[in-house]
C-alpha positions in Angstrom: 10.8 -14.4 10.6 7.9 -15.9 12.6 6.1 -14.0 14.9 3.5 -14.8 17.0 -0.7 -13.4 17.9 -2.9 -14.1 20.3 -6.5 -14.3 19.3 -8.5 -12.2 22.1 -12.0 -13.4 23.7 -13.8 -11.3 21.0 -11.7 -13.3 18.3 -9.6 -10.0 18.1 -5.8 -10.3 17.4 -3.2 -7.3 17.9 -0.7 -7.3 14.7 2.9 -7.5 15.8 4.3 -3.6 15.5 7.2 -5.1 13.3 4.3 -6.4 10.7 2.4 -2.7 10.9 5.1 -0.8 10.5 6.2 -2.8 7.3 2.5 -2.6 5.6 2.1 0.8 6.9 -1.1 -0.6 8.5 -2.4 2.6 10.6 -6.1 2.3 12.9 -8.9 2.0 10.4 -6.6 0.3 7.5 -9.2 -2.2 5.4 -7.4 -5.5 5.2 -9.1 -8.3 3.2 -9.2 -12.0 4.7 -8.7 -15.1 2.7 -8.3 -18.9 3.6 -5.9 -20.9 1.7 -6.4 -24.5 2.8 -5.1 -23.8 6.6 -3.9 -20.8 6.3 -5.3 -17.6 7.4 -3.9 -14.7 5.0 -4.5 -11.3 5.4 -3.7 -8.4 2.9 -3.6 -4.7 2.9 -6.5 -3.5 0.7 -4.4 -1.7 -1.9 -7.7 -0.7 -4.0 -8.9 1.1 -0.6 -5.7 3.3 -0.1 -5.5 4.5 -3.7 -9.5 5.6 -4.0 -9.1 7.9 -0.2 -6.2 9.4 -1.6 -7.7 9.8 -5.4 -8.1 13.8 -5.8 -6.4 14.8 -2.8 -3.4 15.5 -4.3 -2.6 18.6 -6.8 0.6 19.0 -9.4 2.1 22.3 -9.4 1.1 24.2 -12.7 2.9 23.5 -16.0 3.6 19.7 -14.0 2.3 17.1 -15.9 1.9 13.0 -14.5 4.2 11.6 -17.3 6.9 14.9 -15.9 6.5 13.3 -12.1 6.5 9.5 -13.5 9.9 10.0 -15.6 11.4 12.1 -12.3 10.4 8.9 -10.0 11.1 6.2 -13.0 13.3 7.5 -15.2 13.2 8.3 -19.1 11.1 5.9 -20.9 11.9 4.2 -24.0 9.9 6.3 -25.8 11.2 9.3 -24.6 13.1 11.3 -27.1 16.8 11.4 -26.6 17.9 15.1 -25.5 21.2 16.2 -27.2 
């Protein structure tokens, strides 16, 4: 789906609400700017959004990370088999 930007006097563009929305792009979102022959291509800094919310976050007690990654993924392979 194509959508369209206009680049301000400043060189400023406004990212279509659609495009935001969909990247979760909020103000003050880093986004890191490459050129790719004559492309412009923008990208949400991932790295940026994991190290602001690194510590912020606490498990309740007796909760370990592999008990919240097997109740978002799923039993592992290596998981033993409950009977």
């Amino acid at each position: 789906m194509a959508m369209e930007a206009t680049v301000a006097e400043r060189g400023q563009i406004t990212l279509p609400k659609a495009v935001r929305d969909a990247l979760g792009l909020t103000k003050g979102t880093l986004l890191k700017v490459e050129l790719e022959g004559g492309r412009i291509i923008l990208r949400k800094n991932v790295d940026d959004a994991i190290s602001r919310a690194r510590g912020r976050f606490k498990l309740p007690e007796g909760v370990s990370t592999d008990d919240v990654m097997r109740e978002l993924r799923g039993r592992a392979p290596s998981d033993p088999v409950d009977e």
